[in-house]
N, C-alpha and C positions, 0 to 999 in steps of 0.2 A: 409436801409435794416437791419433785425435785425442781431446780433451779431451771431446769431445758424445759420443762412443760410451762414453767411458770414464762418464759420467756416466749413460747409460742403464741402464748395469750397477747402478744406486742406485734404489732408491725412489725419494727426493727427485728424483732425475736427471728419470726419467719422468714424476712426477708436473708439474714443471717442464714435460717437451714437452704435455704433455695442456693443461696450461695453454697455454701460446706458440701451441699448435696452435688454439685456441677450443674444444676438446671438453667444457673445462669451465672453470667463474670460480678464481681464489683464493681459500685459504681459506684463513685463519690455521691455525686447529687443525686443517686437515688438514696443511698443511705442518709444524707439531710432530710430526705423528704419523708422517710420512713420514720426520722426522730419527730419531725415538726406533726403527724398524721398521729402519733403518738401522744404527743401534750395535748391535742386540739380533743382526743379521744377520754384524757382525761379530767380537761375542765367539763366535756359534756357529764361525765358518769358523777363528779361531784356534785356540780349542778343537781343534777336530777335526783341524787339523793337526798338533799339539801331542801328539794322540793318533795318529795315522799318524806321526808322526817317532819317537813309542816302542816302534816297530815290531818293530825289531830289538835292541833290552831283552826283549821281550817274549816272542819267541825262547830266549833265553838262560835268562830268570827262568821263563818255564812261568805266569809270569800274566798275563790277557789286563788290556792298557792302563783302567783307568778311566775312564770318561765325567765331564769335572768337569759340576758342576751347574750350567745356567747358569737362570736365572731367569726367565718364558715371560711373553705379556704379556695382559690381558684387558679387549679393549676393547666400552666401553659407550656404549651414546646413543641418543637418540631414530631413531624409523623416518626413514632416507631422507637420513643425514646423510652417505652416502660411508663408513661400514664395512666395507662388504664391495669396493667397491673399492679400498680403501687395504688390504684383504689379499689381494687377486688380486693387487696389485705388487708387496708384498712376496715372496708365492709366485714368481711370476715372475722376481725378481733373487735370490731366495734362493740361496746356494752349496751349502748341504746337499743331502748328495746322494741321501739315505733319508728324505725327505719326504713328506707322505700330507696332501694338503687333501681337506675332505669336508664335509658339511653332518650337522650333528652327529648327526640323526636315521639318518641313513642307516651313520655310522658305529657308534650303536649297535645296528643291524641285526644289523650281522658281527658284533659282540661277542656278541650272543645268541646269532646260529648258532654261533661256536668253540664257545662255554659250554655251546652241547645236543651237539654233536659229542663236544668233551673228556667231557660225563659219560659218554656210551657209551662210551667207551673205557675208563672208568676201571670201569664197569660190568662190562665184556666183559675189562679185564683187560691190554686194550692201554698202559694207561699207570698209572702207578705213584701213590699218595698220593691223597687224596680232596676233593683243594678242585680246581674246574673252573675257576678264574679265573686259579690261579697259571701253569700253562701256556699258557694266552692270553695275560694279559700277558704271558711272556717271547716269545713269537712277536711280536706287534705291536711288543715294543724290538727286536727282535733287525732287525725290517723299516725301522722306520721311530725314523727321531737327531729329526724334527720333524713335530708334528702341526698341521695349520691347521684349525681347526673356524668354518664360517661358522654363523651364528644358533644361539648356546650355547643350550641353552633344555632344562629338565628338567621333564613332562609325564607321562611313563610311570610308577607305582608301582612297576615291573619292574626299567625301568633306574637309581630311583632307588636301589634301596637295594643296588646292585651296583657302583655309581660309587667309594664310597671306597676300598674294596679293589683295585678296580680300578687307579686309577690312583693307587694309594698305591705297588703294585708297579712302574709306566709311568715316575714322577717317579725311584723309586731306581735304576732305570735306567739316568737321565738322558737321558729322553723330555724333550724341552721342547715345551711346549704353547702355541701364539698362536689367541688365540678373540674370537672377535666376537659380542656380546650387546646382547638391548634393554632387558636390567636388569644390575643389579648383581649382585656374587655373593651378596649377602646376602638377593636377592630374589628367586633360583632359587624353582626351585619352590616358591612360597608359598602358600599354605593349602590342601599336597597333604597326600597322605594320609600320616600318620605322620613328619610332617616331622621330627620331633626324629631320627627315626634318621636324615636327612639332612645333619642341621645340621655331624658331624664333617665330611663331605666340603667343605663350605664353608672350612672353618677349614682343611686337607691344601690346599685350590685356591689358597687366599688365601697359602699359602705356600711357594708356587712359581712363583706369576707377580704381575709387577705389573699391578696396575688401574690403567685409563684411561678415563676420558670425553670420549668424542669431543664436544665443543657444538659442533658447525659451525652457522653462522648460518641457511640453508634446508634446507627440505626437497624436494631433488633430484628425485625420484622424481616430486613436483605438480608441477613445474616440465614434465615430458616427456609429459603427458597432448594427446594432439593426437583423440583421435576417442571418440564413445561407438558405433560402430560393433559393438559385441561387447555391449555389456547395453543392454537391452531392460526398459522399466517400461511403465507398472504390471503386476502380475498380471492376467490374465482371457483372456475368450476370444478378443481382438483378438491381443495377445502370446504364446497358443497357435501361433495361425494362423504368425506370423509365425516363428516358433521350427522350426513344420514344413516350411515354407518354406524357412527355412536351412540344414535338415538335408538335403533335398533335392537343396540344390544344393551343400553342401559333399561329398555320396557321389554326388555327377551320376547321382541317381534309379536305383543300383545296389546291388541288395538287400543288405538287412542284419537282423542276427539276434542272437539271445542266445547269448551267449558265456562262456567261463570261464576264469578266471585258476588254475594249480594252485600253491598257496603253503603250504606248512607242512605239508602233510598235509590241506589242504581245496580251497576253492576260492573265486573271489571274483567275483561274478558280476556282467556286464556284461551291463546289459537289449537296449542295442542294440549293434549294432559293425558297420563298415564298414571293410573294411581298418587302418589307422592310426588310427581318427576313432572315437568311440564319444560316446554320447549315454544322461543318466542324469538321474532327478527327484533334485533335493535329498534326499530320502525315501533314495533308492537308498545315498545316501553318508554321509549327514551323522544318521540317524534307525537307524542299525544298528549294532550293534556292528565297529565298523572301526577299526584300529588307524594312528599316523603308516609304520607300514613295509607297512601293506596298502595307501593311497595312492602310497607310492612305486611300488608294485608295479604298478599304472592306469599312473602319470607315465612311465614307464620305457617301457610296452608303445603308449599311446596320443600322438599327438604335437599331436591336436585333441579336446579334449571339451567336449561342450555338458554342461550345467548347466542344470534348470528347475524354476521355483518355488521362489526361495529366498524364506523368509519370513522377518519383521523377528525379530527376537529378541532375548529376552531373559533374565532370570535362571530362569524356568521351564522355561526350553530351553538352560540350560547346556552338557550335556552335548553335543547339537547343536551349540552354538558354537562347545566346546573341540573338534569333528571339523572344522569346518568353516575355524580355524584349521589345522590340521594338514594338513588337504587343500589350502589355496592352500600353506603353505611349498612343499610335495612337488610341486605343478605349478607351480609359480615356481623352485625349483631344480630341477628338469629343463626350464626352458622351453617347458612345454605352452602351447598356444594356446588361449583358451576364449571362447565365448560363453556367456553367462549369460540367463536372464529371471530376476524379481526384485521384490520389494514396492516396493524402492526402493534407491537409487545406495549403494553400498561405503558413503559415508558415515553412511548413516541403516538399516545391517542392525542394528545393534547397540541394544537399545531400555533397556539397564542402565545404572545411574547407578554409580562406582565398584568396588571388586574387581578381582580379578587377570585376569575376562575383560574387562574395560573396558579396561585398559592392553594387554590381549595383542592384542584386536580391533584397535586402533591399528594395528600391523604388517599385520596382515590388510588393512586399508581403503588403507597406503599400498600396499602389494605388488598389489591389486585394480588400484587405478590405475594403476601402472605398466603391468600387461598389459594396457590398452587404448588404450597409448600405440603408434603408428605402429615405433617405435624396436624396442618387445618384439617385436611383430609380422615383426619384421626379423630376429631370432636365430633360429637352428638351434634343433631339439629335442636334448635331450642325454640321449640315452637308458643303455643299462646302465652301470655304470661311468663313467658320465659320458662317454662317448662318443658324437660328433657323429650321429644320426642324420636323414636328410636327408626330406624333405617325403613323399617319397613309399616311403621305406623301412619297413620293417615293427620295431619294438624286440622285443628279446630278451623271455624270460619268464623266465628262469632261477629253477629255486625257492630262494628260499636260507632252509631250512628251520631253525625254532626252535623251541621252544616255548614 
């Protein structure tokens, strides 16, 4: 086999042709990061050989081979520095072969639904002992030897205080964990609610994977802004007109109506909807009680949604901002397409001087610009499961019920 395929089999390989190719510049610390994404890929593969060649011991002795530990990695750095593409390569050359990449929010979805499923059972009697976490973990080891988590990020009071247990049993496992963050682990969830019962999961995370800081030199993401084509300023009634205008022509003047999402045992209501395409006041999303896995649930179903009236905010509309974060991740990782109207550009929504929504809106403001870049405008929508749905398809609803 030549020496260039063998090499594409690498991280570093590929990251190499993306370079050579012009797709992207060099970067020091990404190429550190593509060597270090590379040995961590091959203590797993030895590992796991090590453990398939004790196969037949295993046989004989009646105990199933051990997982050694190997030690997961958690990388950090500012919005737009090549995170998450330096672990779509990784995933892509990884040799394991019970692998699960997810966007973290989404994965603690499922963990909700096992954890309300497992109680009714343990309710009803179908399943034995009374903590609902322990047999979810062993089903997620039993599935998956590596987990890839893009945009680590702990928000939920739900999921926080279920995480150490959780993957206290994932780690003994020998689940190895590679995660992508825009803070440190130290600076999870910070000034959430009851974080001291958080703080043990910190110190179980920190000791299992190593941290990294990615400092690439640019921010990628400003770099590929080619159109404002999609937001629309100021507010008023000219930016009305032109918003009804778009809607128009984006359902080609073919009725549309209020719609319902069935999610958890309720519903999550879409004021308008046109096939694929649904249109919603900032009001409708970001001023209600809506959860990161009720947006998923829109990103999944919808593969265009308009957005209007978003207004500037601030520390008096926190709770607004932390939805409204939550809402671009969810249509940024499923690739929805959006148009927006708006007080003013991504960069000046945010009207708060420091705090935890100051740094978090940062991601939001690059991830905004990226979707109004020609390039976003280019990707598929990836609807249920992260499965490519195409322009004119319709996405799944599937309920994946919690509580």
């Amino acid at each position: 086999m030549p020496h260039s395929e063998e090499r594409l089999r690498t991280v570093a390989g590929r990251y190499e042709a993306l370079v050579a190719s012009g797709a992207i510049a060099s970067d020091p610390a990404q190429e550190r990061l593509a060597r270090r994404l590379d040995r961590l890929d091959t203590e797993l593969a030895t590992s796991d050989l090590a453990v398939k060649g004790s196969a037949l011991g295993w046989l004989f002795s009646r105990k199933a081979p051990k997982r050694e530990t190997i030690r997961g990695l958690y990388v950090h750095g500012e919005v737009g520095r090549g995170k998450t593409m330096m672990m779509d390569l990784f995933y892509e050359v990884s040799r394991v072969r019970k692998k699960r990449r997810a966007h973290f929010h989404a994965f603690m979805a499922d963990v909700q639904d096992r954890i309300h499923r497992a109680r009714a059972d343990i309710v009803a009697g179908r399943l034995k002992g009374d903590d609902p976490i322990q047999p979810v973990a062993a089903a997620i080891a039993e599935e998956t030897r590596l987990l890839c988590f893009d945009e680590f990020a702990v928000y939920d009071i739900a999921d926080a205080m279920i995480l150490g247990r959780l993957f206290e049993k994932l780690f003994e496992a020998g689940v190895v964990v590679v995660a992508t963050s825009n803070v440190a682990p130290n600076d999870l969830y910070k000034d959430g609610l009851n974080r001291a019962l958080f703080l043990p999961f910190v110190a179980l995370l920190q000791t299992y994977v190593d941290v990294e800081r990615l400092s690439a030199e640019t921010d990628y993401r400003l770099e590929k802004t080619d159109t404002d084509a999609v937001w629309t300023t100021p507010l008023g009634a000219e930016t009305d007109l032109v918003m009804e205008e778009a809607w128009f022509r984006l359902t080609e003047h073919r009725p549309s109506g209020r719609e319902t999402i069935p999610f958890r045992g309720r519903t999550i209501v879409v004021p308008q909807a046109c096939g694929a395409r649904a249109r919603f006041d900032f009001a409708d999303l970001c001023e209600t009680p809506l959860a990161a896995a009720d947006y998923l649930q829109i990103a999944r179903r919808f593969h265009t949604i308009m957005i209007e009236r978003v207004p500037i905010l601030g520390p008096e509309r926190r709770n607004a901002a932390k939805r409204l974060i939550n809402l671009v991740d969810a249509l940024y990782d499923c690739r929805v397409q959006i148009m927006v109207s708006a007080a003013a550009g991504p960069e000046a929504l945010w009207g708060g001087e420091g705090g935890a929504e100051t740094f978090e809106f940062a991601r939001t403001v690059s991830r905004l610009t990226e979707m109004r870049s020609e390039e976003y405008a280019a990707t598929p929508h990836l609807g249920e499961h992260g499965g490519l749905v195409g322009p004119d398809e319709e996405a799944g609803t599937d309920d994946l019920s919690r509580t």
